[in-house]
C-alpha positions, 0 to 999 in steps of 0.5 A: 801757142806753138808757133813751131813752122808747120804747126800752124794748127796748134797756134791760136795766137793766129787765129783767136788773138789775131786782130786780122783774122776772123776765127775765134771771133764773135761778129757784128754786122749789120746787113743793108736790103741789097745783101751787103753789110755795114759796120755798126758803132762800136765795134772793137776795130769799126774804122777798119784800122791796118791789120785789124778787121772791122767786123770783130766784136768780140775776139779771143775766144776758143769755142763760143757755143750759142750766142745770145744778146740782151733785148733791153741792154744790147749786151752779149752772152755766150758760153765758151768751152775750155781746154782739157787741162785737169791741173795748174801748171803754173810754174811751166805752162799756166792754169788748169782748164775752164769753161766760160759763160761771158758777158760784152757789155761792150766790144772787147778782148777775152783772152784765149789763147793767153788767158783763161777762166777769171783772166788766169794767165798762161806762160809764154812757152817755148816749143822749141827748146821747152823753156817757160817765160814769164805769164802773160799780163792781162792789162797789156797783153802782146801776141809774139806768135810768128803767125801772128798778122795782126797787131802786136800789142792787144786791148786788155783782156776781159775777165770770164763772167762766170768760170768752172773747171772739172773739179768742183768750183769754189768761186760758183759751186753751184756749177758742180763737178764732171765734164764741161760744156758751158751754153749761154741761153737767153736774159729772159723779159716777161714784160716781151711776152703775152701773159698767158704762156710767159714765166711768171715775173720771177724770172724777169731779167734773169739769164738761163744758162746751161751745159752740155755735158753735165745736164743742168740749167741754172737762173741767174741773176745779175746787179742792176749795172749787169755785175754777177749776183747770184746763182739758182737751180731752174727746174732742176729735177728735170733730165737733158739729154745734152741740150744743145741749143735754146730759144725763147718763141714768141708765146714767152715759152723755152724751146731746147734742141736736146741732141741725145746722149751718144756722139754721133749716133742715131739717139732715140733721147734727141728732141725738140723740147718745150718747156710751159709754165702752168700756174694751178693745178698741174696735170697729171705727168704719165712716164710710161704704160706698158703691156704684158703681152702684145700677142697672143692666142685666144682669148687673149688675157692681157695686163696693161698698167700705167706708171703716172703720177700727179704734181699734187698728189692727188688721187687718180682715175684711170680710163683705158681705151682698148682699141675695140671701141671698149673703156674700162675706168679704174681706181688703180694704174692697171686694167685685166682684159680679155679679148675674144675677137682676132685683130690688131689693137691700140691700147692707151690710158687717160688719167685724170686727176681730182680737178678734172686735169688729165693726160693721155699715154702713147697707144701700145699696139697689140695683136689678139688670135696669134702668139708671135714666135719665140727665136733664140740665138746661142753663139759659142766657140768663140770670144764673148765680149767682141768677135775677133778678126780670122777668128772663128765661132758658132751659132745656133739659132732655135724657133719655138711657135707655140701656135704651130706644134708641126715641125718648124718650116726653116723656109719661113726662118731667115738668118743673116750676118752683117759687119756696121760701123758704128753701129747702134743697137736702136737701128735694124741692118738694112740687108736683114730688113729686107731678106726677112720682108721676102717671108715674112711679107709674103706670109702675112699677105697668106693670112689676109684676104689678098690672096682671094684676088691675087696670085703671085705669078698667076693673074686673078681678079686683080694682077699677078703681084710679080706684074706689080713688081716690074711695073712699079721696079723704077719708081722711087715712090712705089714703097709709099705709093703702093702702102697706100693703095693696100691702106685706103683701097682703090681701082681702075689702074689694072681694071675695073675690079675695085681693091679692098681697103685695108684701114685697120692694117699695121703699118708695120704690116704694110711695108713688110707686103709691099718689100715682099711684092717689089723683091718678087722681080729681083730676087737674085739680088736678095740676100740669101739666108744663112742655115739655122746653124754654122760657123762663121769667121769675121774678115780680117778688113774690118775698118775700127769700130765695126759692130758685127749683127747676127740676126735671125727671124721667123715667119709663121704661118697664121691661119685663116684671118689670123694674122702671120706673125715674126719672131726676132732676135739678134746678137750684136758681137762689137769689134775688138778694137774698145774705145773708152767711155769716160767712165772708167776706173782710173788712178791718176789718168785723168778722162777727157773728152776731145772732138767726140772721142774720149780719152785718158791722160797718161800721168807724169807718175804710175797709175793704172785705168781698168775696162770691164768685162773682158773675155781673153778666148783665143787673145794672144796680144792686145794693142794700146793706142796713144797720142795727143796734139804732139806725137808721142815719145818713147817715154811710157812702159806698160804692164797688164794684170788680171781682175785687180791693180796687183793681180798676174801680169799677164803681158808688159810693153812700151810706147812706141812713136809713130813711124809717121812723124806727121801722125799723133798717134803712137802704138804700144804692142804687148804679146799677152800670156793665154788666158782660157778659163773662157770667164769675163775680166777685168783688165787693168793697164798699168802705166809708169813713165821712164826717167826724165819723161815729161811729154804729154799723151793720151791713151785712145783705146785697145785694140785685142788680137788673135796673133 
């Protein structure tokens, strides 16, 4: 609510409590055939009043996350994400925060920035001399805001349906505790739905609800004017990872859109969901089924077992495909096999419970005739927990082929450095992607019959794989083009000499072939490798963030239809700038979440938090980052200690404000003794405000220095 000219981004009273501005609204709009709209009965200002807009429905909301409305009664639900505020401040600003889930019945006014939670009052504060006024009134509530383009006096503000706050809630206690983020899903109607897939009549008439960050989903069930009755887990032994949305389809069926656990990375956990009510006997549910080894020499003796389990307990069979048109059935979750035979197989299990239900796993594929290198990759000299800009370290890569006793060809090895912002651990760099495909592509192509009808500069039968390369170098659609061509066969294109059909090749297989063809007409723009062992030095331009990947990899040679094959590994060295989790160890900061980043409010009193696993090699200052919504003061001094909350002090600085006024970020430097032991620890930064300091801050991240 500042209304401080030129802070117009920190006052919600023009936007959310604006009877004259769209933001912070929810709309209703009924749109004609030619593309226009008209606007319904009912509406908060459906005339068009001077100063207000007609489409509002409801306004004075901060975030209203998913919108739903009742089929039957028209009334409206949406869940509304809350300030940060972890402790009332009623005698100076007002409540604590909290989130929402609301209903409309009809069109009305819902608060924010003035009200929270079950119409808690904020104070009418004073930016500029820092004096607090009296608490809004809900029953006649006035925007004063100098931004403010709408009208004065406002409709009485409506009080949240239902309301929680990070700590635990004593008027819904089955929210629980933690983060907040509230959602508001569908009021489900079984009698709307075919009775073959709906939910069963329990649920007709209940509201599902959900939160984003705390993972639940909760059936609620309401009075028949629509009053809050009571509150009851739904499928509560269920895991979300941060549903973001829900739907119900026309079969009656649940549909969630789970955007997975990290912020803004590529979460192996996201996915389109279903959820299926199935009245009986229950399938068996298969977590997982793995192998011991996926490649090996021959024979080749594998253990495959599978962790499944059935609702009812009942006993299991298990019948396991081998991929080699072989079944094995057993009593017990695993299966010992041998295969005699060289090849690519998939290997999958159905379990089948005494009622005939069963489930099928995901196919494991494995390769029989050759054992896939061992690569190890050894990083010394330097800093273990992060690498550090201008600071130097070595590595050493080492390949053991336990199929190949001859000395290691390093031509086969490629190993190579790259620097990803952001980088998550499930993705592979693109340049080393392609620097390998250069070897190992060509190998595998070795170990196949495609060299019995093609050279790779020479034309054969078919043609020189370097006149493939410059025939196909422009088209964008040759990767997938030619993967096909090596999968299904084919002719006429260089001649009349038919190529083979691959079918039973891995895909995985054929992109690394067709990398290595198409690599064959640009090789100066391929990356080169780095040698088996060195030394590097991260540049000192590193943007905030950037994850540095040292990865290598082998080819080895296979052997007459054996099948090369590629040993991996990497090293991912994270940048010394650490950012926090949420999950730190804290006394009195309070952890919050703000835009996808997560910070730590600076208490009005000492406290400390900690980060784990810290190695200080060659560390000579480290940089606490500090801010919030107003720029931060001179107010805070800071002390870090080894290993415990009492332990040596080993460096103490004071926030510093940004030189910017304009930036909401201050820097604290702090030159911090050498520590050489070269072990992991745990640094606590202790904090304690300076007389009189009542300014708000949060610390954002450290940064560790080698000067």
């Amino acid at each position: 609510m500042n209304d401080i000219p030129g802070h117009q981004q920190y006052d919600a009273r023009r936007s959310s409590s604006n009877t004259n501005d769209l933001r912070g609204k929810i709309l209703r709009i009924r749109v004609k055939d030619d593309g226009t709209y008209e606007i319904p009965d009912g509406n908060l200002f459906p005339k068009g009043e001077a100063n207000t807009r007609p489409e509002i429905y409801v306004m004075g909301n901060r975030n209203p996350y998913r919108i739903s409305v009742d089929q039957k009664n028209s009334f409206l639900y949406w869940g509304e994400v809350g300030p940060d505020a972890n402790e009332d401040s009623l005698s100076t600003r007002g409540p604590r925060g909290y989130d929402e889930v609301n209903q409309a019945r009809k069109a009305g006014y819902f608060g924010w920035p003035l009200f929270v939670g079950n119409n808690y009052a904020y104070r009418n504060y004073n930016y500029e001399t820092g004096e607090s006024g009296d608490a809004y009134d809900p029953a006649h509530p006035v925007n004063l805001s100098r931004n403010n383009t709408g009208l004065k006096d406002l409709p009485p503000a409506q009080p949240a349906f239902i309301w929680y706050p990070y700590a635990a809630s004593h008027d819904f206690p089955e929210v629980g505790t933690g983060g907040r983020n509230a959602m508001a899903g569908p009021v489900y109607y079984t009698d709307m739905f075919p009775k073959e897939t709906r939910l069963p009549d329990y649920y007709n008439g209940k509201l599902i609800i959900y939160d984003w960050i705390r993972g639940w989903m909760k059936a609620v069930t309401m009075l028949p004017n629509g009053d809050f009755d009571v509150m009851e887990p739904f499928m509560e032994h269920t895991k979300l990872h941060n549903c973001i949305d829900m739907e119900t389809g026309p079969d009656g069926k649940l549909y969630l859109l789970e955007y997975g656990s990290g912020w803004f990375a590529k979460n192996e956990d996201a996915g389109l969901s279903r959820i299926d009510y199935i009245a009986g006997n229950r399938p068996p549910k298969i977590a997982s089924i793995n192998i011991d080894k996926t490649t090996g020499s021959l024979p080749f003796a594998i253990k495959a077992t599978v962790d499944a389990m059935d609702p009812e307990k009942e006993k299991l069979k298990y019948t396991w495909n081998l991929g080699n048109k072989t079944t094995k059935e057993t009593d017990t979750p695993e299966l010992n096999y041998t295969y005699d035979k060289a090849g690519d197989y998939k290997v999958s299990v159905t379990v089948k419970d005494a009622e005939g239900d069963s489930a099928v796993s995901n196919a494991l594929e494995i390769y029989a005739g050759n054992e896939t290198p061992d690569v190890s990759i050894q990083v010394s000299g330097g800093n273990k927990s992060f690498y550090v800009p201008g600071l130097p370290f070595n590595y050493t890569v080492n390949v053991t082929d336990k199929n190949d006793t001859s000395k290691i060809d390093p031509s086969n090895l490629f190993v190579s450095v790259e620097y990803m912002q952001g980088f998550d651990k499930a993705a592979s760099p693109m340049g080393h992607q392609q620097g390998e495909a250069a070897v190992s592509g060509k190998n595998i192509m070795l170990s196949l019959d495609c060299k019995s009808c093609h050279k790779e500069a020479e034309k054969s039968i078919g043609p020189a794989f370097i006149d493939v390369s410059k025939k196909y170098a422009k088209d964008p659609n040759a990767p997938s083009y030619l993967a096909q061509k090596i999968i299904k066969g084919g002719g006429g294109v260089w001649g009349e000499t038919a190529m083979a059909a691959h079918p039973s090749l891995a895909q995985s297989d054929v992109g690394q072939i067709v990398q290595w063809v198409l690599s064959l007409n640009n090789k100066d723009a391929l990356k080169k490798s780095l040698p088996p062992s060195g030394s590097i030095t991260p540049p000192a331009d590193n943007k905030p963030n950037t994850s540095l990947i040292l990865s290598a990899s082998y080819t080895d040679k296979g052997g007459t239809n054996i099948k090369a094959l590629t040993g991996r590994n990497s090293v991912v060295l994270r940048g010394n700038s650490v950012t926090f989790t949420g999950k730190e160890a804290v006394e009195g900061f309070s952890p919050i979440s703000f835009n996808g980043t997560n910070y730590l409010m600076i208490p009005l009193s000492e406290g400390w938090f900690a980060v784990d696993s810290i190695d200080l090699t060659g560390i000579k200052s480290i940089n606490l980052f500090a801010g919030w919504q107003m720029p931060p003061s001179f107010g805070f001094d800071f002390e870090i200690k080894l290993d415990t909350p009492d332990g040596k002090t080993i460096g103490k600085g004071s926030l510093v404000a940004p030189a910017d006024k304009k930036s909401n970020q201050g820097m604290t430097h702090i030159p911090v003794e050498a520590v050489t032991d070269g072990a992991y620890h745990k640094i606590y930064v202790l904090s304690k405000p300076k007389a009189g300091e009542k300014g708000q801050a949060a610390a954002a991240g450290l940064q560790f220095n080698s000067k």
